[in-house]
N, C-alpha and C positions, 0 to 999 in steps of 0.2 A: 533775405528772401530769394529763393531759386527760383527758377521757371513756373514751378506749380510747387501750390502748398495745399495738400487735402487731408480735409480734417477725418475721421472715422473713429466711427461710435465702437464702444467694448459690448455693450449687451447685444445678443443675441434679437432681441426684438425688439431694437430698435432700426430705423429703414434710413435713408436716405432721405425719402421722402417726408418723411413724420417729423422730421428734425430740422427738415431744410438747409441739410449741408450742401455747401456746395463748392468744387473744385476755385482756386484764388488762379489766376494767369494774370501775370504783371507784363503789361502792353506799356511800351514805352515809357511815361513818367509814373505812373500809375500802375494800382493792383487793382484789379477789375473780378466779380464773379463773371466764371464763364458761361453762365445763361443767360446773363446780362451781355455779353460782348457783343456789340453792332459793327463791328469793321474787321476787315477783311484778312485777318493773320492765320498764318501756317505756326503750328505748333511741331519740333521736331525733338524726340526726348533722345537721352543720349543712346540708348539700345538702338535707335535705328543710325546711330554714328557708328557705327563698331563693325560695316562691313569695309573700311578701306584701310590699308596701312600707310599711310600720308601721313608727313609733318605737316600740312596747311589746311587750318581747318575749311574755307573754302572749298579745297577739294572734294572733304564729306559729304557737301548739299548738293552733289549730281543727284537729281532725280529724284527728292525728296520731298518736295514740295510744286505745287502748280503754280505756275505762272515764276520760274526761276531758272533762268540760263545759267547754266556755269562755262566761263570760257578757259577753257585748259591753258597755262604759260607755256607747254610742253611737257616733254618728258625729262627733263636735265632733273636731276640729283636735289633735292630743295625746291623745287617748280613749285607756285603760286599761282591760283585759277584767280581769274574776275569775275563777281558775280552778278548781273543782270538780274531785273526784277521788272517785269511785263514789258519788256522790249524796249527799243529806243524813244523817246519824248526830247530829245535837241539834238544837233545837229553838230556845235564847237565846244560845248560847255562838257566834263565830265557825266559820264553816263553809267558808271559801277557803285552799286548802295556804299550805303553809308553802316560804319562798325558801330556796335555802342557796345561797351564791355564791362556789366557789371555798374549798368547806369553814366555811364563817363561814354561821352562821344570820341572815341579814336581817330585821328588826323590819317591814319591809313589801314590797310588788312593786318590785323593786329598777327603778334610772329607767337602761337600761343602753342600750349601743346592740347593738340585733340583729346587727350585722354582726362583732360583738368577740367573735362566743359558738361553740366550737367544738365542743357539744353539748350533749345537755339529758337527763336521765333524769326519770324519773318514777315515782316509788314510792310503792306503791299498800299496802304491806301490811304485818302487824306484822313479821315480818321486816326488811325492809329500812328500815325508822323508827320500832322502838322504842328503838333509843339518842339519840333524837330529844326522848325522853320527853312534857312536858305540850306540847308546842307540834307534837306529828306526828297530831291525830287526824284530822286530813283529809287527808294525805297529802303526797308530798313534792315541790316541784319542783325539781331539782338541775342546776345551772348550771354549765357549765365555761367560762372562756372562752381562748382562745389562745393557746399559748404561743410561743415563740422555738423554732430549729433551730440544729442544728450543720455544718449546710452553707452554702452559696452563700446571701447575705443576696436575699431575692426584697422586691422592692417592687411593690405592688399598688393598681391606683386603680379605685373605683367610681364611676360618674354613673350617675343615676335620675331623671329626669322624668317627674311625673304629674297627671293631669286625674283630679278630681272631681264628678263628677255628678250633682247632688242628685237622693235616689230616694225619694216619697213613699209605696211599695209602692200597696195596692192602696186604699187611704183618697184619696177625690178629694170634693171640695169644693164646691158648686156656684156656678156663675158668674151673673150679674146675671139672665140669661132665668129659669133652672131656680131659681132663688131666689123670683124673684115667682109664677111660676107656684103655688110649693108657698106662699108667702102668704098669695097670695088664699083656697088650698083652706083655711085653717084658718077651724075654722066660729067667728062673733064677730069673724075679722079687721077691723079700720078698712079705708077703701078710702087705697087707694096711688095715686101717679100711674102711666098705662099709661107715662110717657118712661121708667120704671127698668126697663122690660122691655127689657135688651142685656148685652151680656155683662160690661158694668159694668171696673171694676179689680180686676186680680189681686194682690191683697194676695202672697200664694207667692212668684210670681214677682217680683214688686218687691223680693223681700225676699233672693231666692237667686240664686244666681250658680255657674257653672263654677270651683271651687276647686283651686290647682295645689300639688304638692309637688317640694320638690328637695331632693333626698339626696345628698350627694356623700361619700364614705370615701376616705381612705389611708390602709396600713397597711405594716408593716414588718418581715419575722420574720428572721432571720439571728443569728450568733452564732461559737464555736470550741467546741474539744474540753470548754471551761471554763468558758461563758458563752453564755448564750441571753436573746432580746432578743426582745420583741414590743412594738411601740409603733405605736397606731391614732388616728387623729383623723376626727372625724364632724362632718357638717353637715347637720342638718335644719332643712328652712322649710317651714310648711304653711299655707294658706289653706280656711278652709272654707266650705260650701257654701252656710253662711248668711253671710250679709253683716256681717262686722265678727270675726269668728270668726279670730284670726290665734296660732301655735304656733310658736318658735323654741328650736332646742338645737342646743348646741355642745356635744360632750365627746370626750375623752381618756383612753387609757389608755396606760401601758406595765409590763407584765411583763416581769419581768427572775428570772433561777434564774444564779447565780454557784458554781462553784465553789471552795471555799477553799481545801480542804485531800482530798486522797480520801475522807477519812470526814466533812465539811463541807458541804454545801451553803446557800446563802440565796437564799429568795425573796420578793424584796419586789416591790408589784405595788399601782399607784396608777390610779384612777381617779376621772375628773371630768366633770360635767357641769352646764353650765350652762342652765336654760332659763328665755325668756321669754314670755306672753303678752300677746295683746293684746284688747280686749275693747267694740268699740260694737257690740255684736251687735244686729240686729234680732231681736225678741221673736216667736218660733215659736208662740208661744199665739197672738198678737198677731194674727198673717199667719191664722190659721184662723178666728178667731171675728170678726174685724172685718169686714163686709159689702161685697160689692163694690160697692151702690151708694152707698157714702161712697169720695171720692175724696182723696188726703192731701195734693193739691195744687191750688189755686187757677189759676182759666183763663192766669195770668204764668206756672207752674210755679215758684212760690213754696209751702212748706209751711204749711200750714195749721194754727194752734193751738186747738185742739180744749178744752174743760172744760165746767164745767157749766154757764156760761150760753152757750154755744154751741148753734142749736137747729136749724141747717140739717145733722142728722148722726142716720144712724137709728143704728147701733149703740148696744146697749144703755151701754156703759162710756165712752164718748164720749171715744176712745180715739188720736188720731195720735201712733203710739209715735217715727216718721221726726221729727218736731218736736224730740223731747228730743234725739235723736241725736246733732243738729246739732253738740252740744255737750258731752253726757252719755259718760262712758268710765269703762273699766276697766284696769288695769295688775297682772300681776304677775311676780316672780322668784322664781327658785328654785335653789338651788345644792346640788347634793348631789357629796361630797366618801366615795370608802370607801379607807380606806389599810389595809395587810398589811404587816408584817414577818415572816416564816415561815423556817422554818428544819429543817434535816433532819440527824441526828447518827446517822453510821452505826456501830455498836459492834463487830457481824460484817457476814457476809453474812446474817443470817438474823435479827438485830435491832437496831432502831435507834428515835431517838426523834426525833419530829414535834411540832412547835410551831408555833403558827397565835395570831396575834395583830391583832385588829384592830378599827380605827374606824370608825364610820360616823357621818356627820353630814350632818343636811338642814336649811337655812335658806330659808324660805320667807316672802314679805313681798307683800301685794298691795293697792290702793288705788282707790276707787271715787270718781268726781269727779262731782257733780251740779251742773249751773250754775245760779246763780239769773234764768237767763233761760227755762228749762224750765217748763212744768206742773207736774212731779213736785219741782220747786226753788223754786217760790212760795210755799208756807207759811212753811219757814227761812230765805229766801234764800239759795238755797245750800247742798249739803255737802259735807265732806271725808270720807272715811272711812281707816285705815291698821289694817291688820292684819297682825299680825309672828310667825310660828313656828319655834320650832327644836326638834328633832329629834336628840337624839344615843345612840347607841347603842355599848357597848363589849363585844368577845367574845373570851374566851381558851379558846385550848382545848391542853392537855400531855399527849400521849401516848406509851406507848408499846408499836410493833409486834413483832410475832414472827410468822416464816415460814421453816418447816424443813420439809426432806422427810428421811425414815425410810424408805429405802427404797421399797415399796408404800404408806407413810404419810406422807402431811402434816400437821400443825397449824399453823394459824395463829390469832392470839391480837390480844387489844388493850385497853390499860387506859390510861385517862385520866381529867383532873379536868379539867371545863369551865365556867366564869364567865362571865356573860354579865346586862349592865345596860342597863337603857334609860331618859333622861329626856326627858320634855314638857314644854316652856311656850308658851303662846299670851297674846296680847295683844292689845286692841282699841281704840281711843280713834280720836272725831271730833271736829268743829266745826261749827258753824253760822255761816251770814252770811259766806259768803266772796265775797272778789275774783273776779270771772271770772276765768278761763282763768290761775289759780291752781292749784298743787297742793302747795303746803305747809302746814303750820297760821300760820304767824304772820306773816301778810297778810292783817290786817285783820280776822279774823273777832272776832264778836260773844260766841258763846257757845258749848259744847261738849256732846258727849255726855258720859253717866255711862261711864268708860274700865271694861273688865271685861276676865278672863285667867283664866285656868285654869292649870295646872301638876300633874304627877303623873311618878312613878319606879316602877321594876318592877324587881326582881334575882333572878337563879336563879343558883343552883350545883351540878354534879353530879357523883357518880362512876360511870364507865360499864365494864363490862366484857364483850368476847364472845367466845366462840372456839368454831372451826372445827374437826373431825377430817374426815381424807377416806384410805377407802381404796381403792387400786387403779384412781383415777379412776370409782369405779363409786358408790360408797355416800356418801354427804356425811350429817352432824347437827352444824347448828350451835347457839348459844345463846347470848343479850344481856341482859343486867341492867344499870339505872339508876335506881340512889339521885338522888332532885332533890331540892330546899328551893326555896320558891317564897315572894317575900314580899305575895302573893298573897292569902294565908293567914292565920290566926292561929298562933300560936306549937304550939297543937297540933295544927294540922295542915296545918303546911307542908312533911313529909315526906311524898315518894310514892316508890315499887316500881313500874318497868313492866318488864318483862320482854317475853321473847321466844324460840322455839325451831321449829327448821326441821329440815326432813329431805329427802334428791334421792336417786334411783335414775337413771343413766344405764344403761339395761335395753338398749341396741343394742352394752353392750361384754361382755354375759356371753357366752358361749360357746353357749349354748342356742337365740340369737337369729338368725334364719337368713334374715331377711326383707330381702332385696339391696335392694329398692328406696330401703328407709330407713336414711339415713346416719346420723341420732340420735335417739332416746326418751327424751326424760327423765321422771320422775314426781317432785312435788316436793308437800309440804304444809307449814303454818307456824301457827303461833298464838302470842298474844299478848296484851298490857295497852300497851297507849297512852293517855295522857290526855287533857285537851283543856281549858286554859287558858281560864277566865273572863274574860269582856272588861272588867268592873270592875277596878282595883287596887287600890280598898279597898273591899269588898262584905265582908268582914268586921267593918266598921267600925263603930261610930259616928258618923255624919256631921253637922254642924253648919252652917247657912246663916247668914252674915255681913250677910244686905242690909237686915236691917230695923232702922227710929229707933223709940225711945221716946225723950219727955221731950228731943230732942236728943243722946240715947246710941247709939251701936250696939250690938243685942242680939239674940243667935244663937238661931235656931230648929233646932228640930229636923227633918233633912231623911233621914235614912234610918236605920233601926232596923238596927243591926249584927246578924253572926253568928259568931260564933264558930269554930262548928261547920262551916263553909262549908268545900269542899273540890275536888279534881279533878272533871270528869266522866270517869269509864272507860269505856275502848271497851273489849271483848273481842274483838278480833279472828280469823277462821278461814278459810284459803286453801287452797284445792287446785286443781295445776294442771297440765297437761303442755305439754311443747314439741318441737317434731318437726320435723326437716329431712329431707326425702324426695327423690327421684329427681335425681341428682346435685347436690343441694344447691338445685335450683330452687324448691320447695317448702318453706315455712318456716310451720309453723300453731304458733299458740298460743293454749289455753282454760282461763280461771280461773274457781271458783267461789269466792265470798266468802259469809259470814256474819258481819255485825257485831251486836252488843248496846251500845249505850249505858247505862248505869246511872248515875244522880246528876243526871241534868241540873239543870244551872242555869239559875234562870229568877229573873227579878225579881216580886215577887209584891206585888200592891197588898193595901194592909192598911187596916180601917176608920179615917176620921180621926178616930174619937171617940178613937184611943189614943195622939194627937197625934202621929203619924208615918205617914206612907199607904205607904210600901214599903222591902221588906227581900227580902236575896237568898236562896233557900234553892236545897238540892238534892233536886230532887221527880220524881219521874218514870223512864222508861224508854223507850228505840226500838231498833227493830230494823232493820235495814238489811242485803238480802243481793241478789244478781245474778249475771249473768254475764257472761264477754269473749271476745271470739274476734278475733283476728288472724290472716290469712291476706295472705299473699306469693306469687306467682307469676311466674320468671322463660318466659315464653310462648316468647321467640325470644333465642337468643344465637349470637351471631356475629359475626365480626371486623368488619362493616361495619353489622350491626343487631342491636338489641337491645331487648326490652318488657318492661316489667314491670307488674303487675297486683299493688294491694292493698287491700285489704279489711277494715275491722274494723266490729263492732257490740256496743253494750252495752246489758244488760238491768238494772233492777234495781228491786224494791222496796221500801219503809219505811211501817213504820206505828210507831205509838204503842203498848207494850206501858200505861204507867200514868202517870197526872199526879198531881198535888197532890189526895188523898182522891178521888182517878179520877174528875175532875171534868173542867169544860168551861175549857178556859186559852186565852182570849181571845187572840189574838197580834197583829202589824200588815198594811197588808195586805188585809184581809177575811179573814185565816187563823186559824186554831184548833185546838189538840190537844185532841183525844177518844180515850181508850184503843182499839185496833181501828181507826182511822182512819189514812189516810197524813199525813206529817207534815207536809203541803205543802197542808194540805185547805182549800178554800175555805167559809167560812161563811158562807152569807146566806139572801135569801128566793129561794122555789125558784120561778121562772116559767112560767106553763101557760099560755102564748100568750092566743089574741087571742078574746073569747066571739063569734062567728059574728053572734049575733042585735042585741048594740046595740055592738061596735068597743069594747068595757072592756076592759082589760088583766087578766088574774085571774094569782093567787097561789096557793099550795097551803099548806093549815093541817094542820097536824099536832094533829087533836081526841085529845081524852083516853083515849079506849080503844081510840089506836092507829090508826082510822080517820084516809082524808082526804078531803077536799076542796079545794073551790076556793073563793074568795073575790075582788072586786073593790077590797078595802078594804085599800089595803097595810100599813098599819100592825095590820091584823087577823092575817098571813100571818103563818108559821112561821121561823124562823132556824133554819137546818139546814146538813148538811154536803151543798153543792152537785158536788162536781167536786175537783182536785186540780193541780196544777202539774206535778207528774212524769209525765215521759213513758215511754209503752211501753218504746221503744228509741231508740236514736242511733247515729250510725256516721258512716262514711263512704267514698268508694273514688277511690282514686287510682291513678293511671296516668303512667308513663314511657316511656317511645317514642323510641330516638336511632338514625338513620338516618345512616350516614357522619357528618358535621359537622353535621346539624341535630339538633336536641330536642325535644320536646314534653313538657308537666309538666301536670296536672291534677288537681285535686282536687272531687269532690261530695261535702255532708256532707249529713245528712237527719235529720230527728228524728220520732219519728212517736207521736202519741197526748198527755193531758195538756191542760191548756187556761191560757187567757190571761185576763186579764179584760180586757177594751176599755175604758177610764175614759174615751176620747175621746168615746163614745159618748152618755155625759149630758150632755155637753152639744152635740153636733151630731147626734145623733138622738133629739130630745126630746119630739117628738110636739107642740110647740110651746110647750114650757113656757118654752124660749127664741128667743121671735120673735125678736129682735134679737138675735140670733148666726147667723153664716153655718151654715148644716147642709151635711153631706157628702150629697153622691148614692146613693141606693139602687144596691147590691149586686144583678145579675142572681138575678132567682129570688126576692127579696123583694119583699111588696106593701104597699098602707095601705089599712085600712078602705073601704069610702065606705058602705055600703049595707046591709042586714041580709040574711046569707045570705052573705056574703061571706067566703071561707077566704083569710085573711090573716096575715101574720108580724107585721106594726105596727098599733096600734090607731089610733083615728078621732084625728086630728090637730086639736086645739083654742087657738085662741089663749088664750095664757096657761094653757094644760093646770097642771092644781092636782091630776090623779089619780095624781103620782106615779110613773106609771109610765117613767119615766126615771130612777128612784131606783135605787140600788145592789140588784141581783138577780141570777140566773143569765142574765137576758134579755142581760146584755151579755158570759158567757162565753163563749169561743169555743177552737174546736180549735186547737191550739199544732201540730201539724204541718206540715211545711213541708219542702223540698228545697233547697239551694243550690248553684249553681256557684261553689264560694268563688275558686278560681281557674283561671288557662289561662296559660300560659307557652309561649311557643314562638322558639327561639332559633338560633343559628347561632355553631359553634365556629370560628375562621380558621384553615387550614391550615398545620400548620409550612412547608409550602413561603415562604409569604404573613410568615408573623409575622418569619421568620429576617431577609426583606428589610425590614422595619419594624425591626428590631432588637429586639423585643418577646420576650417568653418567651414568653408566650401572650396570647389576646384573645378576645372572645365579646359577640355583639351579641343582643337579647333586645326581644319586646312583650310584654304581661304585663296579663292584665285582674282584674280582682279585682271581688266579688260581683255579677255579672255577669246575673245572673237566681234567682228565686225562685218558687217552688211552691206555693201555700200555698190555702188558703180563708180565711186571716184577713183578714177589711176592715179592718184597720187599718194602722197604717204598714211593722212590723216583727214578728211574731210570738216573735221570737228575744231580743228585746231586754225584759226589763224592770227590777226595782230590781237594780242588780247592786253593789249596797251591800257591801262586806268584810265586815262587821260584823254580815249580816241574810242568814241564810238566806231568808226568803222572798222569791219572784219570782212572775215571772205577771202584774205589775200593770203592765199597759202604759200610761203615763200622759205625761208630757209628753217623749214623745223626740224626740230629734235623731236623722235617721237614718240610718245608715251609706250612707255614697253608693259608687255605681260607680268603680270607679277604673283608669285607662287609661297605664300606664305603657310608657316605653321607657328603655332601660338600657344599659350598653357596661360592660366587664371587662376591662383587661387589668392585665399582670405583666409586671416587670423582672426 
């Protein structure tokens, strides 16, 4: 079963109504009617996946659903978003949903091909992911991907070419004039020669390039009364913007559903993919702070080797990263491998049992080569490096359904026991003194690295039960309970309870209800216990570190003070929502209100080393997290030859910290910190009160003892305080469909508004000259720099070799996270059966398709949208060394056999 299974009558007069069909949506363990559905899920079919040309399915859900952040990895070649689902709810504990692929819960963001996925839900609430238990408290991303028919076998071919256009937003650099110019003004500078006053070399440009993608798919659905077949193969190559930036994948799948027996079915369903990297990237730090007027080539256009007795080179780092290049690389592979054997045993019509059994394995291996002909390969002559991981994951799930009608009454029911194992091993080892243009170990090298690896397992097991009553299509109360074991845990408290219960009023079928315009009302609410999986797997441990000699012995130190008592984080989750289709069904709104409580969070907590161990995991604290969503659809014009659509969603939401460890100040990464009353995303640092008028000092704001403030010039004098926060006001987005006869149009703008970023680029290219030798970015319209006393200025008096700090980490380099995007514009043309019949073709469809196309913003820096988008680390905000997502200009063709 896909996403949606809807049934449709052949006679002419029969209705929808009269028949009581109605659309099946399979919500996590279960298929559900969806006018029965009381909890909170985004339904996304795959038509509205088809405006991005990404290999990470991730990347597709910008804007596609309410209440769902996507955080961009960047723009490199293969980039992978994280996905966010009503904001943050913990503090240490992972904060990006959870995959489920075809019913199998994924150990991480599965590596799939977009084009193989035939829709995507997204469940946002304890209802629809507390059978989900410790691993749902961010919510759910649920993946269906395509199955086989029992008609005419159609064969389907994609081609997609695309141009990438490195986009450095609104951060621009300054070139050899504007460089010297701001030089000389630092007061102390040396004098320079007037020949570096020209626009010098563009380090950027040297370094970036027009990167193209080809995406090519075929696929294959057909079958008989007895056997359905889906079998799809993918080709992605991607070049990126920066130079050396190269992404290759190959994968496969085929779904197959066989009938055996009438009460029999099997579905097995394999999918593969291969991918490779490649890696002489030019270094992006490199390109911004190395000065235009160092040039990386000699008057032959020969590279020039740069170190420290080299002394014709102003950059501070004395830096020709083009030199190592020559030589210097990266490689890696990656093989990920997910098999199903599944199966379905039908007892009647109204129960049967389901079996879902499957592997998941990822082997990944990657190798960095240093030549001892490089700079960076002089010291060892030479490295090798090889790093090897594998990934394998095992997940059983045995249930059994129940679905009966009673007349005016339905039940439906579901109990199962689910198993589910994951192991890690990683491995590292190099050598020194290698063979040029070498990349094995045993050629010749001299001496090696200390080899180092890690390894770690994780097990759960649960018993799950839920069931459904529904009367007269009007009233729905369902209810979910799941017993887990986590070996997570210590033995006493590796059992958890999360539960779940829902309620839905369809209020447009009572009798009372008289209002024609509106075809449906529903009213739904839901509450909960979900947990949420500590990122440690032995945080209750005793932990021992193996690396230290005495005497010539190895002997273990002590590395982390176990706990015992270590346990879930609990989410309490609370939903209330309604949904309403109006004016012949044109009209489709939807608005949820949430309220989450977090209790227990886990956080690693440093501990004095006088007690010979500095950190132990405890569960300390409290956050609250609640919002709201709104979705709205509008069909504007329908008609056999035109048709528009208009949609609309926006999310609200916010969190604060209800308690920490003795409602204290818990330090986080970042520049972030929990303070009880604070948002959980708060930035901490010194708070900046601009520029003193009378002598161009930079001042600070001190938080004196009775409360009072002031200002101070002395940064190390100023106050550490809660500056600003990450989370934004609101987000959304609105898209647009438009088909006129055979053309199309598809658009998407998403918008986020409010929240702030911290600029990290900024210490070091707008430094007030603390670094002369690094290129600075150009002042921003509207900013000024000191020069004279009297002077209302944003930047203080500009100093060679500035020592006043004020380029150090403060509110001076937060900045507003708002921003607008045209994520995409699609506009296409369908071939008319007149056209496709004489081509012999089923159908065909030609398409141009631009992607992040423009942006809105006030932030000076590259990407406002973009910062740690780490799985692992709720906090964001810190815009630091990114790669940025480029423009992307594709053209595409579609047809079918």
């Amino acid at each position: 079963m896909t996403g949606f299974i809807t049934a449709q009558t052949t006679k002419k007069t029969d209705s929808l109504e009269e028949k009581k069909i109605d659309d099946i949506v399979i919500i996590g363990y279960k298929a559900q009617k969806k006018s029965s559905l009381t909890a909170a899920v985004s339904v996304i079919s795959n038509k509205k996946l088809q405006d991005s040309n990404t290999p990470s399915v991730s990347g597709l859900l910008q804007g596609k659903a309410a209440g769902v952040q996507i955080l961009p990895g960047g723009g490199s070649a293969g980039s992978v978003a994280t996905v966010k689902i009503r904001g943050t709810s913990t503090i240490n504990g992972p904060s990006s949903a959870l995959w489920v692929v075809d019913g199998v819960v994924m150990p991480y963001a599965p590596n799939l091909d977009p084009s193989q996925i035939e829709s995507i839900n997204i469940l946002k609430d304890a209802a629809s992911t507390a059978l989900y238990g410790s691993k749902a408290a961010n919510g759910i991303v649920q993946v269906f991907t395509k199955s086989g028919n029992s008609g005419k076998g159609i064969l389907s071919v994609s081609l997609n070419n695309s141009f990438n256009v490195f986009n450095n937003g609104r951060f621009k650099l300054m070139n050899g004039t504007q460089l010297y110019d701001y030089f000389t003004s630092l007061k102390g500078a040396p004098e320079i020669p007037a020949t570096l006053r020209n626009d010098g070399y563009n380090w950027l440009k040297g370094g970036t390039q027009t990167g193209t993608v080809q995406n090519y798919t075929i696929d294959f659905r057909g079958g008989s009364d007895h056997s359905k077949t889906y079998i799809s193969g993918n080709y992605y190559n991607e070049t990126g913007t920066i130079k050396g930036d190269e992404y290759n994948r190959l994968s496969f799948r085929i779904n197959h559903e066989q009938t055996i027996k009438p009460w029999l079915i099997l579905k097995p369903k394999v999918s593969l993919s291969y991918t490779t990297g490649k890696d002489t990237q030019a270094s992006l730090s490199q390109m911004y702070l190395n000065m235009p007027w160092d040039n990386p080539r000699d008057a032959n256009g020969n590279l020039i080797r740069v170190d420290e007795d080299y002394t014709d080179w102003y950059g501070r780092d004395k830096s020709n990263y083009l030199y190592d290049l020559q030589w210097n690389y990266g490689k890696s592979n990656q093989l990920d491998l997910i098999g199903n054997l599944d199966a379905e045993i039908r007892f009647t019509d109204y129960l049967k049992f389901i079996t879902t059994n499957n592997v998941t394995y990822k082997n990944y291996d990657d190798m960095y080569y240093t030549d001892p002909r490089s700079v960076s390969g002089t010291s060892n002559k030479g490295e090798l490096t090889e790093r090897y991981q594998k990934d394998i994951s095992k997940f059983f799930n045995q249930m059994l359904r129940f679905d009966k009608d009673f007349g005016n009454h339905n039940i439906n029911a579901l109990a199962a026991y689910e198993y589910t194992d994951r192991f890690y091993k990683a491995s590292q080892a190099g050598v020194y003194g290698v063979v040029p243009d070498t990349d094995i170990f045993n050629t010749g090298a001299t001496t090696g690295q200390k080899p180092s690896g890690t390894k770690s397992d994780r097990a759960y097991n649960a018993f799950m039960f839920n069931a459904e009553y529904i009367f007269n299509q009007k009233y729905f109360v369902q209810g979910s309970l799941r017993s887990e074991s986590s070996s997570a845990f210590g033995a006493n408290k590796r059992n958890g309870l999360f539960y779940a219960y829902s309620a839905g009023w369809n209020i447009h079928k009572e009798s009372f209800f008289k209002v024609k315009p509106v075809n449906e009302w529903k009213l739904r609410a839901s509450r909960g216990l979900v947990g949420n999986t500590p990122s440690p797997n032995y945080g209750w441990q005793d932990l021992y570190s193996l690396t230290q000699k005495y005497n010539g012995q190895i002997g273990a130190t002590w590395y982390q003070l176990g706990n015992p008592a270590l346990t879930w984080e609990s989410i309490y989750q609370n939903n209330i929502g309604t949904d309403i289709r109006a004016f012949n069904n044109r009209l489709t709104l939807n608005i949820d209100y949430f309220n989450n409580k977090t209790k227990d969070l886990l956080m690693l907590v440093p501990l004095p080393s006088l007690t010979g161990v500095d950190r132990q995991y405890l569960n300390i604290g409290d956050v609250r997290n609640k919002g709201w969503e709104f979705n709205v659809n509008y069909s504007i014009i329908r008609s056999k030859e035109i048709s528009w659509e208009l949609g609309f969603n926006i999310s609200t939401y916010k969190n604060s910290v209800l308690s920490t460890r003795n409602n204290g100040t818990q330090i986080l990464d970042n520049y972030h910190v929990a303070i009880p009353g604070y948002d959980v995303s708060s930035f901490y640092m010194r708070k900046w009160l601009g520029v003193n008028p009378d002598n161009g000092e930079g001042q600070w704001e001190v938080i004196n003892p009775d409360g009072s403030r002031s200002a101070t010039s002395k940064y190390n004098l100023a106050t550490v305080q809660v500056t600003g926060a990450t989370t934004p006001d609101y987000y959304g987005s609105v898209s647009t469909n438009l088909n006129v006869k055979n053309f199309y149009l598809a658009a998407n703008l998403y918008f986020s508004q409010g929240g702030q970023v911290y600029n990290t680029y900024r210490e070091l290219y707008d430094s007030d000259g603390a670094y002369p030798y690094y290129n600075q970015m150009v002042l921003e319209n509207g900013w000024t720099r000191w020069e004279k006393p009297g002077d209302i200025a944003t930047h203080p008096a500009a100093v060679y070799n500035n020592n006043s700090l004020t380029n150090k980490t403060s509110s001076r380099y937060l900045e507003d996270a708002s921003f607008v995007k045209l994520r995409s514009l699609r506009i296409g043309y369908n071939l008319p059966a007149s056209l496709t019949e004489k081509m012999k073709i089923k159908s065909a469809n030609i398409y141009i398709m631009g992607e992040n196309l423009f942006t809105i913003t006030k932030f000076s820096g590259v990407d406002p949208e973009i910062g740690n988008a780490d799985t692992q680390n709720v906090y964001s905000g810190n815009a630091g060394a990114i790669y940025p997502i480029p423009r992307r200009f594709s053209l595409g063709l579609n047809f079918s056999f």
